[in-house]
N, C-alpha and C positions, 0 to 999 in steps of 0.2 A: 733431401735438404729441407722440404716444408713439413716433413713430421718432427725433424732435430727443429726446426725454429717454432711450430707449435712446443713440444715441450717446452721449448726455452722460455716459453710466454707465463706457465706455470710453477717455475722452477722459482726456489726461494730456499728460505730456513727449513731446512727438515721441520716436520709435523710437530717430532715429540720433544724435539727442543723449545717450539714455540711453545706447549704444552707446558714447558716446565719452566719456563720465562715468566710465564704468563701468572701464572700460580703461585710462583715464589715472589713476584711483582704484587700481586695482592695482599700476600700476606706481609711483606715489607712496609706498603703503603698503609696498612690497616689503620693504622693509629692517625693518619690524616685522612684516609676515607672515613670514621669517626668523627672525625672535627668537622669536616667540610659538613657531613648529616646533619652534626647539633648546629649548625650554622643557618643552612639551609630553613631547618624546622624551625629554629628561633626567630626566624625575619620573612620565612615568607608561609602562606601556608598553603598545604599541598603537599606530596608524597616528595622523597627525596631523589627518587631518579624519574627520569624521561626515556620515554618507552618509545619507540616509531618503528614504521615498518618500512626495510629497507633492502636494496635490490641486491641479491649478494652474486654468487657464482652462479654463471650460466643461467640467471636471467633467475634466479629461486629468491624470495623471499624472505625475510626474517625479524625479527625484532632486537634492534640495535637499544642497549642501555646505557645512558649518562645522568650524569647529576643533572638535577634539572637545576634551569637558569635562567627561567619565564615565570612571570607569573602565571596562577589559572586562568582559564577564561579568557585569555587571550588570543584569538585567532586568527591571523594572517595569512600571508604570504610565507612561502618555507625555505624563504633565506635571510638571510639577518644583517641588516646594516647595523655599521656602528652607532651606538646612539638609540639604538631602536629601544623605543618604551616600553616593550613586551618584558626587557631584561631586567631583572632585580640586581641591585646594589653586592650581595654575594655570587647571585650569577657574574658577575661582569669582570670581576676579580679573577674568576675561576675559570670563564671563557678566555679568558686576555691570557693568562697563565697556560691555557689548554687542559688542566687540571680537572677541568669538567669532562674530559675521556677518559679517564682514570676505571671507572666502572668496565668499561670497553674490553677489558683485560678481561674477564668474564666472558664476553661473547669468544674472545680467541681460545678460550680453551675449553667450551665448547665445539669450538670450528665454524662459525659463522663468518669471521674472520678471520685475515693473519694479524701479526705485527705491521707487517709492510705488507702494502699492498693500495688500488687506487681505492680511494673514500668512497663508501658505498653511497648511493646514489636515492630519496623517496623517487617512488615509485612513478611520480607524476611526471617526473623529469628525465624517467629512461625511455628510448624508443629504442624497443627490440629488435626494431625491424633496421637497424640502422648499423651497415657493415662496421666501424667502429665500434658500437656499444657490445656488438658482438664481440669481435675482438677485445676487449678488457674485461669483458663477462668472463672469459676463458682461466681469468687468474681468482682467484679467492681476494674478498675486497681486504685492506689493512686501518689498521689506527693511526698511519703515518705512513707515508711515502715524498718522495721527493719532490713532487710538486707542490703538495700542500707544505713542504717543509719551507720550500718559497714565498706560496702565496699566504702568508700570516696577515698582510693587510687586505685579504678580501674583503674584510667589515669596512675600511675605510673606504677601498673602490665604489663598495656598493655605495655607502653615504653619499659618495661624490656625486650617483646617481638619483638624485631625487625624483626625477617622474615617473619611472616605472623600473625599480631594483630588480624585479623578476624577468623582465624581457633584457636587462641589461646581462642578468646574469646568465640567461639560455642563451642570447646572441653572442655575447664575449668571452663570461667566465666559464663557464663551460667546457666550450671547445679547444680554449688555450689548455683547462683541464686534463681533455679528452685527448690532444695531441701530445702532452705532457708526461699521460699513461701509457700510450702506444712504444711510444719514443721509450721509455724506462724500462716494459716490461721485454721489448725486446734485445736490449743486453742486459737483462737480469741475472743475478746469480745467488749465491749465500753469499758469496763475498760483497757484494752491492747491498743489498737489503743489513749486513753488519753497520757496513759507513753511515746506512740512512739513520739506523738507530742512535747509531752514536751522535750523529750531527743534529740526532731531531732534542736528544739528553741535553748536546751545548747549548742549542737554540733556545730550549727551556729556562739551564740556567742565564744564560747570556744572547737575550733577545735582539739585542741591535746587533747581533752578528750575522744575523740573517739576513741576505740580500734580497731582497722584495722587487717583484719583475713590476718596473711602470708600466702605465697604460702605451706607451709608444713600442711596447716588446708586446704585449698582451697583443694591441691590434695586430701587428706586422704577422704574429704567427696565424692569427686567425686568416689573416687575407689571404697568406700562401696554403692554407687548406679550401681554399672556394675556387 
């Protein structure tokens, strides 16, 4: 039973489909990864994608690519309220959109990530030693999964948090996160990981269809994990 529910933890889109999703996704998109580049370079200046290093499978490392959507020389904290003045005017457009993961599709077909799968993690904010972190390490991280297809107003939560966005986001977001993933990856399937995509496609064109978890659901699930 606990080897069939390990795999299950793993189990998703065959590889070489992602592969070919993934690749046929870039070359569809190409003419607005194009625009969004001359956009970028036009209004802010600095390279067109954002590079970081991010925690992928089984605790391994990697570098995760998006458009960038900061200005240079901006260094903060590595979560992002809404509002936060690090963002430029094209970034904010393309964040709001999600369009600024578009690049990401890249990393999936190298294998870095999947399609689906939980949002990989910088590196400051995994604790290895942590039986959860371990458990979602087990899965290959995604550019969508079901919970971030929920939480779309994290920028606004964090906003709500003014004194300190980063311990709001280790002590709250996080672990609503982290229970999120757990919860997902163990009835995972292809058949689940299809819906996500599809629902993550609607959500994109038709945002207010996404039901956004308040802060009264966010705390309740944290409490019932302490």
């Amino acid at each position: 039973m606990r080897a069939r529910e390990r795999k299950r933890e793993t189990e998703g889109i065959p590889r070489f489909v992602e592969i070919v999703l993934a690749l046929g996704g870039l070359v569809i998109s190409s003419p607005f990864l194009f625009f969004a580049a001359v956009l970028i370079i036009g209004t802010s200046p600095g390279p067109v994608l954002f590079r970081q290093q991010r925690v992928g499978q089984f605790g391994k490392t990697f570098e995760l690519i998006k458009f960038r959507s900061m200005r240079m020389g901006n260094e903060g904290v590595q979560v992002t309220a809404k509002g936060d003045m690090r963002i430029t005017r094209v970034g904010r457009m393309l964040r709001k959109s999600k369009l600024d993961e578009l690049p990401e599709l890249w990393n999936v077909a190298r294998g870095d990530i999947s399609l689906i799968g939980p949002r990989p993690e910088v590196p400051k904010y995994v604790d290895l030693k942590n039986p959860i972190w371990q458990s979602v390490l087990k899965a290959r991280p995604g550019i969508t999964d079901p919970v971030t297809l929920r939480l779309r107003n994290e920028e606004e939560l964090l906003a709500g948090c003014t004194d300190d966005p980063e311990l709001f986001y280790l002590s709250m977001l996080q672990p609503y996160k982290l229970h999120g993933y757990v919860t997902y990856l163990r009835q995972r399937s292809w058949q689940t990981d299809v819906r996500v995509i599809l629902g993550t496609l609607l959500t994109v064109i038709f945002p207010a269809q996404a039901l956004a978890p308040g802060m009264d659901e966010i705390v309740s699930v944290v409490r019932e994990q302490t």
